[in-house]
N, C-alpha and C positions, 0 to 999 in steps of 0.2 A: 523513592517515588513520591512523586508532590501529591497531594490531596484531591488536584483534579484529574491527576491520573487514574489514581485508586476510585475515584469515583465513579468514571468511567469504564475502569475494565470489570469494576462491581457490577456495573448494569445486569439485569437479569436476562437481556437481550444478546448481550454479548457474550460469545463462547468460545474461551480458548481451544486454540487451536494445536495438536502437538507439533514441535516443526518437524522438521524432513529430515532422515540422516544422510548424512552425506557419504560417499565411496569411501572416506577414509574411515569412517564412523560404520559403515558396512566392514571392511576390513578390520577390525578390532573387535569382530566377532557378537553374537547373538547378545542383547543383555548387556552389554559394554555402556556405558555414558558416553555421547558426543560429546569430544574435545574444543572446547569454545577456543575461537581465535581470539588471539593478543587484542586487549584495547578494544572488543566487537560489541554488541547485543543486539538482540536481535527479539523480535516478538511477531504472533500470530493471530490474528482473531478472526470470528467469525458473526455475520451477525445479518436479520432478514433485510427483506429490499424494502426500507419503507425511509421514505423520506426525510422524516424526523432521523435516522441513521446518519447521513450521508453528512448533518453537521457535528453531529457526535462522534462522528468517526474523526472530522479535522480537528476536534477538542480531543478528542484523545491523544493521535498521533504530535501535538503539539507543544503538548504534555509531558509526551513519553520520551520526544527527541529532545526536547529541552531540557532535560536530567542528564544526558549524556556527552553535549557541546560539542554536535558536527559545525559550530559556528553560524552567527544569525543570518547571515544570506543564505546559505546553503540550508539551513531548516526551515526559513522563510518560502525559499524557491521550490523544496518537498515538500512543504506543505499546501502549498498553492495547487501542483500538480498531482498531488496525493487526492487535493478537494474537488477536484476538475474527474478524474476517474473514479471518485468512488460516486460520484454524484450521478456520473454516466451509465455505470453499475447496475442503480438502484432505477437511473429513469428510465433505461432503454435495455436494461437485462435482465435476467429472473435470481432470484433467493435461492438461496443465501449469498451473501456477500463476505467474502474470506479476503483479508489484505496479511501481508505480511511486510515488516520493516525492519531491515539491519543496519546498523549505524557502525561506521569504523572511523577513525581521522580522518577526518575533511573529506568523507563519502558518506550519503546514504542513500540507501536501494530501496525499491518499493515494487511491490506488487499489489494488484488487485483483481478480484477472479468474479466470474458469478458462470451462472449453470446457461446462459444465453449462450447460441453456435452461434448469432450475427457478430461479425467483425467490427471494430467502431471505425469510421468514416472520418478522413480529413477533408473538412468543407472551406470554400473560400469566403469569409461572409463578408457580405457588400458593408458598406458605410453605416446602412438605416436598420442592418440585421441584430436583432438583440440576442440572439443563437449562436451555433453551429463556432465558437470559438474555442470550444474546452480543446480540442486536441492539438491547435497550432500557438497555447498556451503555454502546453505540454513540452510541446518541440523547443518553444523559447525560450524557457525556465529550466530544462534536463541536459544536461550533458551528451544520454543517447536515452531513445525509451523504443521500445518494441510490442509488436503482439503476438500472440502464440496461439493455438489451439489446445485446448488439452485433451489428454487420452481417453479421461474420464466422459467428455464430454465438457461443453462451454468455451470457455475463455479466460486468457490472463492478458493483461497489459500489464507492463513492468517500466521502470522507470532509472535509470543512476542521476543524481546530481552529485557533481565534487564542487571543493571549492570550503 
């Protein structure tokens, strides 16, 4: 891990997050270790909605993919989109802010959550608008990205770029 990644996930704002097990990791019984994929990693964090976040989050994320070489377009194009959602996140959603990132060959996936129920909005913005472009960024830079609701309550927008 580079120096400003460790710096980063030092923050005393940031809070690992445990990941998720997966069905196959459910089948392998209580107590078992999740079986990491071939070539993957993956990380979770957690951390409030404040502003000063939303650029420590793309220092870290760029950081952290950069140790791993999903290649410089493809970490360029996630993190651009990674910046565009976590920024939406913290300005138009409520805390905390949980992102999770898995990186495999020439893929990486992202998500980002906060405890808001509002859905984020694709807006058309005029010529003279200095807004309303983060999510037709999104659409231009991602392979596919979606949004979800969650059970707990909030939201997740998720993202893949290959390439």
């Amino acid at each position: 891990m580079t120096s400003a990644a460790a710096a980063q996930t030092d923050h005393p704002a940031w809070t690992p997050v445990p990941s998720a097990r997966t069905a196959r990791d459910e089948a392998a019984g209580p107590g078992a270790e999740p079986e990491p994929e071939p070539h993957s990693a993956a990380a979770c964090w957690q951390f409030p909605a404040l502003p000063v976040h939303a650029r420590m989050a793309r220092i870290w994320l760029e950081a952290w993919i950069a140790d791993r070489g999903p290649g410089e377009e493809a970490a360029y194009r996630a993190a651009v989109a990674f910046s565009e959602l976590v920024t939406n996140a913290v300005l138009h959603g409520s805390g905390p802010v949980t992102v999770r990132v898995r990186v495999e060959p020439g893929r990486v996936e992202c998500e980002v959550s906060d405890a808001a129920c509002g859905l984020p909005v694709v807006y058309e913005a005029g010529d003279e608008d200095e807004h309303h472009r983060g999510l037709s960024l999104v659409d231009a830079l991602t392979t596919s990205w979606q949004v979800r609701r969650r059970a707990e309550g909030g939201k997740s927008v998720a993202f893949t770029v290959e390439g």
